[in-house]
C-alpha positions as CSV (number, residue, x, y, z in Angstrom):
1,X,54.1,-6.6,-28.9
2,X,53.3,-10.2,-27.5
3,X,52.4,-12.7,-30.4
4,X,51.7,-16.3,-28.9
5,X,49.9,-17.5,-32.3
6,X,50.7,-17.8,-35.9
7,X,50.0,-19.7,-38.6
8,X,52.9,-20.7,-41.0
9,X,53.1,-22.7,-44.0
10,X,56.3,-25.1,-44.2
11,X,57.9,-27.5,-46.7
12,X,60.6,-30.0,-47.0
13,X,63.2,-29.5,-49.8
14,X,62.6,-32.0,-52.7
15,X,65.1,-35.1,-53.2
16,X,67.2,-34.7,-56.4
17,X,66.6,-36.7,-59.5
18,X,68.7,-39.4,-60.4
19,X,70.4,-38.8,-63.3
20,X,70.2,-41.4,-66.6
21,X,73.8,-41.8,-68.0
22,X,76.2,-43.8,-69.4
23,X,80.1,-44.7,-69.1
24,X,81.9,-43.4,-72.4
25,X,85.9,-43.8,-71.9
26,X,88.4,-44.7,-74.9
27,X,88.6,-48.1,-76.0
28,X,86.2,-49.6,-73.5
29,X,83.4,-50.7,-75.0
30,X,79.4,-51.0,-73.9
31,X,80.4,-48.8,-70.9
32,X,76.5,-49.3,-69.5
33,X,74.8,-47.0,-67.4
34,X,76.5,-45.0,-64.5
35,X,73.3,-42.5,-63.7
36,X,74.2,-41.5,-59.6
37,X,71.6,-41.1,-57.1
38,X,69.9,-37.6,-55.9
39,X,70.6,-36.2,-52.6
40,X,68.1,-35.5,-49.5
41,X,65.9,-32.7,-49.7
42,X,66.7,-30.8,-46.7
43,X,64.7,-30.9,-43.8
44,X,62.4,-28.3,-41.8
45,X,63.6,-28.0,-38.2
46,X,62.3,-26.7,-35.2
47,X,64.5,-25.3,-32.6
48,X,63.7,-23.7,-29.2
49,X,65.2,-20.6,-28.6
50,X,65.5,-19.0,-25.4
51,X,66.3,-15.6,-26.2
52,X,63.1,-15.2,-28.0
53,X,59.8,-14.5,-26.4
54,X,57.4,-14.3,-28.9
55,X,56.5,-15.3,-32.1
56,X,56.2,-11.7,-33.7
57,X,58.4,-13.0,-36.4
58,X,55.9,-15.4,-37.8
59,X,53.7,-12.3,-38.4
60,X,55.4,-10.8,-41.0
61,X,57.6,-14.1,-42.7
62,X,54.6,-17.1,-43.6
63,X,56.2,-19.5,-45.8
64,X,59.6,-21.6,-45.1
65,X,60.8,-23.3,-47.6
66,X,64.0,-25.6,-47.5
67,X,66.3,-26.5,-50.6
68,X,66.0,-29.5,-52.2
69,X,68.6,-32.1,-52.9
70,X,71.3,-32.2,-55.9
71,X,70.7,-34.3,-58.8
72,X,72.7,-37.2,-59.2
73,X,75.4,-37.3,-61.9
74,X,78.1,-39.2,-64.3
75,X,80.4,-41.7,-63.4
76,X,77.8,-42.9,-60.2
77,X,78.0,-39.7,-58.2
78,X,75.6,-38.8,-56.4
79,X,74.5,-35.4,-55.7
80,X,74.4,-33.3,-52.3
81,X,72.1,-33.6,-49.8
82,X,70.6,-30.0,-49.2
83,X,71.1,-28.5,-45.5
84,X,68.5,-28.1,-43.4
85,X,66.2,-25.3,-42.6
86,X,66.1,-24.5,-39.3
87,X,63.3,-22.5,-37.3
88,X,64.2,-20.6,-34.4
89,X,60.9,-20.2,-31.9
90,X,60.4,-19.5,-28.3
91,X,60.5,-22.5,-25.9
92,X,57.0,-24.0,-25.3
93,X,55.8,-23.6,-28.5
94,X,53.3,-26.5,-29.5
95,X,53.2,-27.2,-33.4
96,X,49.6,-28.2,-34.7
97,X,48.8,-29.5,-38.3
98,X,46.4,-26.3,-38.2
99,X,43.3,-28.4,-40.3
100,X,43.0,-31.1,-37.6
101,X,44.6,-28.8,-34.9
102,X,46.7,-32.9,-33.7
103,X,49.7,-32.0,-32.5
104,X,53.0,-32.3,-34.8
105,X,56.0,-31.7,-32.2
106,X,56.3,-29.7,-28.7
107,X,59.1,-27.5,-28.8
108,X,59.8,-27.9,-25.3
109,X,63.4,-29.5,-24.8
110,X,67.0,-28.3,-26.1
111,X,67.6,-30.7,-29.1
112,X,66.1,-29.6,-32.8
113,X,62.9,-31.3,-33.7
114,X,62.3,-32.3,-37.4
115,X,58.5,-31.3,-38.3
116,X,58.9,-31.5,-42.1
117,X,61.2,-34.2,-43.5
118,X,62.7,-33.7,-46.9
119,X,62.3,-36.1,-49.6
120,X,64.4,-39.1,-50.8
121,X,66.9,-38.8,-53.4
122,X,66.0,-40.8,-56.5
123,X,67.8,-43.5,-57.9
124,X,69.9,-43.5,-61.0
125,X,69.4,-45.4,-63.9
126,X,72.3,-47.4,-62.1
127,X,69.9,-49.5,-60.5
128,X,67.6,-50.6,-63.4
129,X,70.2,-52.7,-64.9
130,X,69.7,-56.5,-65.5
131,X,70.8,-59.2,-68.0
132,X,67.8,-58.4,-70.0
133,X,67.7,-54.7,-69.7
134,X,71.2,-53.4,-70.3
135,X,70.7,-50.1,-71.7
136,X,67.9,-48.5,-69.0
137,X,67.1,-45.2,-70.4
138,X,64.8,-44.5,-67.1
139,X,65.7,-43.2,-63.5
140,X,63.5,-42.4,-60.5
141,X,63.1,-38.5,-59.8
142,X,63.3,-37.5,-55.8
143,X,60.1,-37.6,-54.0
144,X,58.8,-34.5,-53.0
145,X,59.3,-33.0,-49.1
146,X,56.6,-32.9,-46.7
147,X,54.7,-30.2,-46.8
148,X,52.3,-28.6,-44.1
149,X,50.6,-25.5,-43.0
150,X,50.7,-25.4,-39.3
151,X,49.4,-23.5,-36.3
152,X,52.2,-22.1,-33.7
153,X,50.6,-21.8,-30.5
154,X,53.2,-20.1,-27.4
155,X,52.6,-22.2,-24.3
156,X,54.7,-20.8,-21.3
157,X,56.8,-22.5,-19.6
158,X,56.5,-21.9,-15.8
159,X,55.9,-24.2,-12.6
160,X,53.5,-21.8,-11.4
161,X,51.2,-19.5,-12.6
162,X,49.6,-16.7,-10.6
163,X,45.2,-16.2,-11.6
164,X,42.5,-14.0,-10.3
165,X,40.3,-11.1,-11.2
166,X,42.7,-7.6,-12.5
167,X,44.0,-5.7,-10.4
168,X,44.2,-8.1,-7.1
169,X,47.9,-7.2,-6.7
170,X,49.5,-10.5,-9.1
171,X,52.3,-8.5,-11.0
172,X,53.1,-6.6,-7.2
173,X,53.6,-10.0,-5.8
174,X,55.8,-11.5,-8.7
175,X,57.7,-8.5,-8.4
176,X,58.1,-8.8,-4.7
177,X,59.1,-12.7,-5.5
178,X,61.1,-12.4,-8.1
179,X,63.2,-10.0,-10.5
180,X,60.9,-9.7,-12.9
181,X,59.6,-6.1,-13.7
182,X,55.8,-5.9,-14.8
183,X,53.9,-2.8,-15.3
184,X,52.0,-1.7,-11.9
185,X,49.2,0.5,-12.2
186,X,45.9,0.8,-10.0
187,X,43.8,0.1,-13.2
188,X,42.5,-2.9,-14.8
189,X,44.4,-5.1,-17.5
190,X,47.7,-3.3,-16.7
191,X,49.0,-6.3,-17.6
192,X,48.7,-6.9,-21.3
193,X,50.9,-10.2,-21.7
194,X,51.9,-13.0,-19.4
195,X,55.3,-12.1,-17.6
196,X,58.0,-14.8,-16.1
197,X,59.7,-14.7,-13.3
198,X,62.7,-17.2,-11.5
199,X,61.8,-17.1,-8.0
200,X,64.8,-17.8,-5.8
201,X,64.3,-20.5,-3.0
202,X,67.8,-21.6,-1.9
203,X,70.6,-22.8,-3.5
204,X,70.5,-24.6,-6.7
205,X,66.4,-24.4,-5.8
206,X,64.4,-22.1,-8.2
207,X,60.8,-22.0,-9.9
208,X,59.4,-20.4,-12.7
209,X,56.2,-18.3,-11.6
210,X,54.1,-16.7,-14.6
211,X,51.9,-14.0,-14.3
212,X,48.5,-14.5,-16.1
213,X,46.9,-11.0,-17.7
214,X,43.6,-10.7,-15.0
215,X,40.5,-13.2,-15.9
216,X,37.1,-12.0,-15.6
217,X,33.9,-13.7,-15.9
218,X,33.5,-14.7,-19.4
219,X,37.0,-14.8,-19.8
220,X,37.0,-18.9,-21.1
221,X,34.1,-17.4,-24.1
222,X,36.8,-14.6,-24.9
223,X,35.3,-11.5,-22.7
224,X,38.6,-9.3,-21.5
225,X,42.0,-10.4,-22.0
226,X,41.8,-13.8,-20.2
227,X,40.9,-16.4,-23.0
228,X,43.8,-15.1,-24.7
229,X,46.5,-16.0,-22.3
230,X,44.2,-19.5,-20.6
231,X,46.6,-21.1,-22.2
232,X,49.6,-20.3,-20.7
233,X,48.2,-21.3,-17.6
234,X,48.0,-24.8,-19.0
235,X,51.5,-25.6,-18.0
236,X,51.7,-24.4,-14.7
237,X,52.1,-27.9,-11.7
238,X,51.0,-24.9,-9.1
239,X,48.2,-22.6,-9.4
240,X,48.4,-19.1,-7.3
241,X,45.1,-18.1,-7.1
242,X,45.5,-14.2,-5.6
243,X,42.4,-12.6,-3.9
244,X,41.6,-9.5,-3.1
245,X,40.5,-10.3,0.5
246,X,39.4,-6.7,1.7
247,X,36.5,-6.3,-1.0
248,X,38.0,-2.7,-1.6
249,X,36.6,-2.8,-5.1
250,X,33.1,-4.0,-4.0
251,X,33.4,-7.5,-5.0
252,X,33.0,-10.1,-2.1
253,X,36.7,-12.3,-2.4
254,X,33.9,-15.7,-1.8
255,X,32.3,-14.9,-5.3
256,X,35.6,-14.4,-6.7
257,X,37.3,-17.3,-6.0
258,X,34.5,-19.1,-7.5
259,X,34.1,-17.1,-10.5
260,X,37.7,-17.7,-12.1
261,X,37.6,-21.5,-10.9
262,X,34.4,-21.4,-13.2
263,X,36.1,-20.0,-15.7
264,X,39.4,-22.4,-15.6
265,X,36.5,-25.5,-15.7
266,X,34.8,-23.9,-18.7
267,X,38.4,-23.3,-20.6
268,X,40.1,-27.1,-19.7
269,X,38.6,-29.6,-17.0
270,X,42.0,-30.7,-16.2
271,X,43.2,-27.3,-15.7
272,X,40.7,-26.6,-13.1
273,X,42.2,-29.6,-10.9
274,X,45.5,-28.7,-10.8
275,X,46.7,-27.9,-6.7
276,X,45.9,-24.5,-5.8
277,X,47.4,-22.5,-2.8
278,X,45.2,-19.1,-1.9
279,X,46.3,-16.4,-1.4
280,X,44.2,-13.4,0.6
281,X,46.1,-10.5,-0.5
282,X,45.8,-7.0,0.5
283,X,45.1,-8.5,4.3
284,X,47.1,-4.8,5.2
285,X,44.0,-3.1,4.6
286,X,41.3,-5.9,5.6
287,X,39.8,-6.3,8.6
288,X,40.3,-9.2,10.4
289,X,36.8,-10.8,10.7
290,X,37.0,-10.4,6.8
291,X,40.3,-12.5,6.9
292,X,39.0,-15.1,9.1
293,X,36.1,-15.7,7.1
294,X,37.4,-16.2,3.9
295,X,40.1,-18.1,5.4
296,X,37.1,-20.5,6.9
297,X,35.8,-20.4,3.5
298,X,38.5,-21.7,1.6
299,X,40.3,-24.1,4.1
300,X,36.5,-26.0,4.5
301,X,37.4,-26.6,0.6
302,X,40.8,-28.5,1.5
303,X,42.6,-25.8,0.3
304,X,45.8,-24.0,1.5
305,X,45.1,-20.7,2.5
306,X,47.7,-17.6,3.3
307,X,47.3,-14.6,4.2
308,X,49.7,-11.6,2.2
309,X,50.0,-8.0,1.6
310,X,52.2,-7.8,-1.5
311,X,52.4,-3.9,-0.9
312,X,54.5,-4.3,2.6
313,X,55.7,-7.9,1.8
314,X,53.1,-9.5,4.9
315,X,53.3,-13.1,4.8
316,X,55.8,-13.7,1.8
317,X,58.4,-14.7,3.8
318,X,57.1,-18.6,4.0
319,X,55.8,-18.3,0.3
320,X,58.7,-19.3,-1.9
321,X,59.4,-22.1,0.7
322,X,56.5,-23.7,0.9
323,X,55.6,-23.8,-2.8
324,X,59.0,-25.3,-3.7
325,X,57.5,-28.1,-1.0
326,X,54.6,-28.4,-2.7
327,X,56.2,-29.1,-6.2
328,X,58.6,-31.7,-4.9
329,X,55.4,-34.1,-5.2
330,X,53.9,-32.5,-8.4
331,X,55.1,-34.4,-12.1
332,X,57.1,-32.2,-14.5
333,X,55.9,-29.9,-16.5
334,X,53.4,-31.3,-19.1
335,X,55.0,-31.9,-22.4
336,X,52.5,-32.5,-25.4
337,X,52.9,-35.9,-27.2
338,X,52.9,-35.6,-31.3
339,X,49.5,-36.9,-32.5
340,X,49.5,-36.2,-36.2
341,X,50.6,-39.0,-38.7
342,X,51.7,-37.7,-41.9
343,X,50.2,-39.5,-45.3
344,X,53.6,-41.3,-46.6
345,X,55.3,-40.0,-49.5
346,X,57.3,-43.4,-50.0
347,X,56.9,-44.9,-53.2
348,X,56.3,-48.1,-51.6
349,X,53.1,-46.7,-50.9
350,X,51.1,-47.8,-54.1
351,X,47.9,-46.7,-53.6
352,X,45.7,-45.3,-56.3
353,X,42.0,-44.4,-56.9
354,X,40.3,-44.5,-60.4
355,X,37.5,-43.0,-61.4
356,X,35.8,-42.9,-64.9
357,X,35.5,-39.5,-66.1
358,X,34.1,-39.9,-68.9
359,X,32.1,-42.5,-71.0
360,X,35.5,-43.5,-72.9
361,X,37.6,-41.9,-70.2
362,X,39.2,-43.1,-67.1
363,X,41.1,-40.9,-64.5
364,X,43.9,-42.6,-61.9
365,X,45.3,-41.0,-58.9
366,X,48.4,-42.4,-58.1
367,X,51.0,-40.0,-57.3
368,X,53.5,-42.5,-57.0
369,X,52.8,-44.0,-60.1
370,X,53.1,-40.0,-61.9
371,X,56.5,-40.1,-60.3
372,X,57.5,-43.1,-62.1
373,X,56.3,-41.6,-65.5
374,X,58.4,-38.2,-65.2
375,X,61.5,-40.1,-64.9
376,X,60.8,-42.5,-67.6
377,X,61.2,-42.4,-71.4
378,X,57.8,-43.2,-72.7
379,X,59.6,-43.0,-76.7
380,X,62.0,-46.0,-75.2
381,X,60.5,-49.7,-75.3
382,X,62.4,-50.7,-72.0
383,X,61.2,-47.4,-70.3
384,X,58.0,-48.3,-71.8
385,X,57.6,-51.5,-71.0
386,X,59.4,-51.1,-67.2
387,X,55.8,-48.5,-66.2
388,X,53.5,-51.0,-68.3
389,X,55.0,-53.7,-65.3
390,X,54.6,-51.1,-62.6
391,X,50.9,-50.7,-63.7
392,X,50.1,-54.3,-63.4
393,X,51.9,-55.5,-60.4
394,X,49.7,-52.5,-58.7
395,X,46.8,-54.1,-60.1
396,X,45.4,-51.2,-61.6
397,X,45.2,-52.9,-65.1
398,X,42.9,-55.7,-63.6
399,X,40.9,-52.7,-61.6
400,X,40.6,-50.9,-65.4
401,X,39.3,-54.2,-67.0
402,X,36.8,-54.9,-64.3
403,X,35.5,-51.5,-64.8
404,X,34.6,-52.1,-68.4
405,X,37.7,-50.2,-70.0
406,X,37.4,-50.7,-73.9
407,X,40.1,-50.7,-77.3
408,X,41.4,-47.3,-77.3
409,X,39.7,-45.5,-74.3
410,X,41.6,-42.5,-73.0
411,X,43.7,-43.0,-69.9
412,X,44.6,-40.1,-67.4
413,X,47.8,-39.8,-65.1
414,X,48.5,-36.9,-64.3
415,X,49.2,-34.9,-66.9
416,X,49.6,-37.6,-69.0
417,X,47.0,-39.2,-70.9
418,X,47.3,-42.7,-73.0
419,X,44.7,-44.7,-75.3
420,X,44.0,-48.4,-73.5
421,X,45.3,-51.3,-76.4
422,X,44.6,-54.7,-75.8
C-alpha cells in the first residue's frame, strides 16, 4: 500500500539534572560542593532512506520519543549524553510543524537532519559557588527536549513527471523508457500510486521520470485519484504531458490538454509554468489530419510537440535525448527551505506573563523560572534567597507591585504557590 502522508508526534530526550553534592574524603576538611553536570538529551533525527518507498510505517508507530540525558554525579562527573533517535523515511519527504503546516526540514540530501533537539544538561551545584555562598544546596535540572507533532508529506523525487487524463498510455511509455514495471491495463486508474523510473540516455547521463496516477477534471478539488498524487508532480524540472491524440475514447485531445493544465493552475500556479514537452500518443492509430491539427494546436502555444505510439515504440527514439537537452538548462530539483522557528527552551529566555487569578491571587507563567524552583531547596536560606534574586532581576517582583499585589497574597508557579511578604 502507498502511504505519502502521516502525522507523527516527536520529542527530544530531556537533559539530565545536575546533581547537588559535596566532597567528603578523610581528613580534608569543608570539601565544598562537587555536584557534576547532566548530559544531552538525545536528539530526534531524520534520515533519508532509499530503500524505503513509503511511509506505511508511520501508520501504525505515532510517537518517537528519544532518551534523555544522565544525571550528573559525585566527585564533578558529569553524566552521559543520551544517543540519538534516528528516523528512517523515504527520500523527498518534507517535514511540516502540522498546526502551521511551515516547513521544519526537507529530507532530500544524504546527511541526517536534526528536527527535534534534545535539551541541555543542567548544571551542578558546582557552579553556584562564591565567597559568600559556600555551601549551595541548589542545582539546575536539564531543560526539556523539543517537542513537536508534525506532518510527513512524500514528495518524489524525479526530473520528470509524466500528466494527462487515465488511460492515455503514461505507465506503457515509462515502461518502454525505462525499467520500471507499472500495471498496464485498458481501464481507468490502473495506476494507483506514482511509479519511478531511471531513464537511460548515455553514459553516466540518466533522469528520473515519475509516473503521476491519471488526473481528471476536478482532480486539484480532490475528484479521482489526482489530488492525491499533485504533489509529486511538484518536483518534477520537466513536465510530460501524454495525449491521447486519436480521440479513441471520445474526448477531443484540444480539450484535454487544457483541462489538466487547468487543473495543475488550480493545484499550484508555479506548477502550471514549469516547461512542458507534448506528447501525441497513440498517433499509430490516428489519422493524420488529426495529428496535424493538434500538432498546429499546441506548437501555436510555443510548445514542443512530438508525435509517439508507446505501443510500437513510434517516435521514442529521440525522446530520452532530447529531454536530457532540455534539463541541461532547467535548476535542480527544488528543495524546500525550513520556515518554522521553534519557541526557545533556553533559560536565557526569561519571559513570563502574570495574570491575577483571583482577588488575593496572582498566577505567573514562566517556565523557566519553574525550572529554577524544582532544582532548588526552598527549606535552605541560600536556595531561598538565590530564586528570590532570580525573581527580581526578571522584574517580575516590580510587575507584581505595580499590579497592586498586597501582605500575604497567594503566589502561583507552577505547581508551587507562596504568600507575598513585604
Amino acid at each position: 500500500m502507498f502511504v505519502d502522508v502521516a502525522k507523527i508526534s516527536i520529542k527530544a530526550g530531556k537533559g539530565g539534572d545536575g546533581a547537588v553534592s559535596f566532597h567528603r574524603e578523610k581528613f580534608v576538611a569543608a570539601g565544598g560542593p562537587d555536584g557534576g553536570d547532566g548530559g544531552r538529551g538525545g536528539n530526534v533525527i531524520f534520515q533519508a532512506d532509499d530503500n524505503l518507498s513509503t511511509l506505511m510505517d508511520f501508520r501504525y508507530q505515532r510517537k518517537y520519543a528519544a532518551q534523555p540525558g544522565e544525571n550528573g554525579g559525585a566527585a564533578r562527573c558529569t553524566g552521559k549524553n543520551a544517543p540519538d533517535l534516528v528516523i528512517r523515511v523515504p527520500r523527498g519527504t518534507v517535514v511540516r510543524e502540522a498546526s502551521t503546516g511551515l516547513v521544519i526540514a526537507d529530507i532530500s540530501g544524504d546527511g541526517p537532519v536534526v528536527v527535534a533537539k534534545g535539551g541541555r544538561g543542567g548544571w551542578g551545584n558546582t557552579h553556584f559557588a562564591s565567597p559568600t555562598r559556600q555551601i549551595p544546596k541548589f542545582a539546575k535540572p536539564g531543560l526539556p527536549g523539543e517537542e513537536f507533532e508534525v506532518r510527513l508529506e512524500l514528495k518524489l523525487i524525479a526530473d520528470v513527471g509524466l500528466i494527462g487524463f487515465p488511460n492515455v498510455g503514461k505507465s506503457t511509455l515509462i515502461s518502454v523508457l525505462s525499467a520500471a514495471k507499472p500495471k498496464i491495463a485498458n481501464y481507468h486508474f490502473t495506476t494507483l500510486s506514482p511509479v519511478l523510473g531511471v531513464v537511460r540516455v548515455g553514459q553516466e547521463q540518466s533522469f528520473v521520470a515519475a509516473d503521476i496516477p491519471g488526473l481528471i477534471e476536478g482532480a486539484s478539488e480532490g475528484v479521482g485519484l489526482g489530488h492525491d498524487f499533485l504533489r509529486h508532480v511538484e518536483r518534477c524540472r520537466l513536465l510530460l504531458h501524454v495525449v491521447d491524440v486519436s480521440g479513441c475514447e471520445g474526448r477531443e485531445p484540444a480539450e484535454d490538454f487544457e483541462k489538466i493544465n487547468a487543473e495543475l493552475k488550480n493545484f499550484s500556479a508555479e506548477l502550471a509554468g514549469r516547461p512542458q514537452i507534448v506528447l501525441g500518443n497513440k498517433c499509430d492509430i490516428a489519422a493524420p489530419e488529426q495529428i496535424e491539427a493538434f500538432r498546429a494546436y499546441v506548437e501555436g502555444l510555443g510548445l514542443t510537440f512530438l508525435p509517439v505510439s508507446a505501443a510500437t515504440n513510434q517516435g521514442l527514439k529521440s525522446l530520452p535525448g532530447l529531454v536530457w537537452e532540455r534539463l541541461q538548462a532547467l535548476p535542480p530539483v527544488q528543495v524546500y527551505e525550513p520556515e518554522f522557528v521553534p519557541a526557545a527552551l533556553d533559560a536565557g529566555e526569561r519571559r513570563y506573563t502574570i495574570e491575577r487569578t483571583g482577588e488575593h491571587e496572582f498566577t505567573i507563567d514562566a517556565p523557566w523560572l519553574e525550572r529554577i524552583l524544582a532544582g532548588s531547596d526552598v527549606d535552605d536560606y541560600e536556595s531561598l534567597q538565590y530564586f528570590q534574586r532570580q525573581l527580581a532581576d526578571s522584574g517580575i517582583l516590580a510587575e507584581l507591585v505595580e499590579r497592586g499585589v498586597q501582605e500575604e497574597d497567594t503566589i502561583k508557579i507552577g505547581e508551587y504557590e507562596f504568600d507575598y511578604i513585604f
